[in-house]
N, C-alpha and C positions, 0 to 999 in steps of 0.2 A: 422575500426570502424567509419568510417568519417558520414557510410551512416544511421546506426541507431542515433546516436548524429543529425544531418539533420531533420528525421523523427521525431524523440523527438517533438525537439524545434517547429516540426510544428505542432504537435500535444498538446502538453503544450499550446500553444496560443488558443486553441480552449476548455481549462478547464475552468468549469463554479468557481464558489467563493463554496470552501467546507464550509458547516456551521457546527460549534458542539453542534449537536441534542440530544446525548446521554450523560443519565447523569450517573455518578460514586458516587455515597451515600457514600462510605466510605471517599473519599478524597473531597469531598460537589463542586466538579467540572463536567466541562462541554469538553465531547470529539467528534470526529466526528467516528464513527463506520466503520470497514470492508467494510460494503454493501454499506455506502452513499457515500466510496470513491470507492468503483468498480464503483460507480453508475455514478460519476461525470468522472472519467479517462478511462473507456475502452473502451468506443468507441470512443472516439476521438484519442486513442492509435491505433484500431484497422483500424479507416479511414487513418492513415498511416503507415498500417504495421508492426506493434510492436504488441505482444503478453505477454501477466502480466503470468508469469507460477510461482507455486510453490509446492514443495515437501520438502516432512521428507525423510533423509537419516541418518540414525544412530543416532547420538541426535543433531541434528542440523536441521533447516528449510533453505531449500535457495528459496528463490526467485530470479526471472530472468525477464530480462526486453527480448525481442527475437525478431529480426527484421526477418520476414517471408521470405524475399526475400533472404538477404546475407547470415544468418544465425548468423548475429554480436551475442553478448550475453553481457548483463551489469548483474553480481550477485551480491547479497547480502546473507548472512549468518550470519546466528544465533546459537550458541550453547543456546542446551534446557537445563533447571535447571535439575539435577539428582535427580533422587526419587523421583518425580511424580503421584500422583494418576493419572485415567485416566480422571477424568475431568480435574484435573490439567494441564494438559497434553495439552488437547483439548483448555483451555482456555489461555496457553500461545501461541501456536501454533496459533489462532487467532491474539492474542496481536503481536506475531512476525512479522505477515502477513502483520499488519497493518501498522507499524513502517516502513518495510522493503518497504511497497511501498513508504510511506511518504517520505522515504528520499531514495529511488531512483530514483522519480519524485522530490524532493524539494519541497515539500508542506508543505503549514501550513493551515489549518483549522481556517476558519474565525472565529472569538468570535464576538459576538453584544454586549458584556457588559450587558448583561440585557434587552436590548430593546423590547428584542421578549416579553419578560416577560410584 
């Protein structure tokens, strides 16, 4: 595992500041969204070799961190809530995706407090 852990840390150094642009009305808060952390993490994942994959198997989401070369694998797993409409469904599975990279890159999403505003 030495050699995906390596590749990480080298590629973590080269993540820009996630901002949280998305806003959530129900809870009167501020998140950073799926696409604007694809957007800040996978290619600097992918200039060292690492690949973000994820999949639904049964009721669970895993994501997988996948170093191209060795074939290391860092997962995360999620069991989905039971009884789900399909948006439901679709909009945890996003929520999952999100979480799962978050914390198996170590991220937090910068807040400006208001400033933008």
């Amino acid at each position: 595992m030495k050699s995906i852990y390596q590749s990480l840390a080298k590629a973590k150094a080269k993540f820009p500041s996630i901002k949280k642009e998305s806003a959530n009305p129900y809870y009167k808060s501020k998140y950073a969204d799926l696409q604007t952390i694809l957007e800040a993490v996978e290619k600097p994942l992918l200039d060292e070799g690492i690949l973000i994959m994820s999949a639904c198997r049964e009721s669970s989401v895993i994501t997988s961190l996948v170093h191209i070369e060795t074939g290391e694998v860092i997962d995360s797993v999620y069991q989905l809530t039971p009884g789900l409409n399909a948006q439901g469904k679709g909009s945890e599975i996003t929520y999952a995706r999100r979480y799962q990279i978050q914390c198996l890159l170590n991220l937090v999403a910068e807040d400006d407090d208001g400033n933008q505003a």
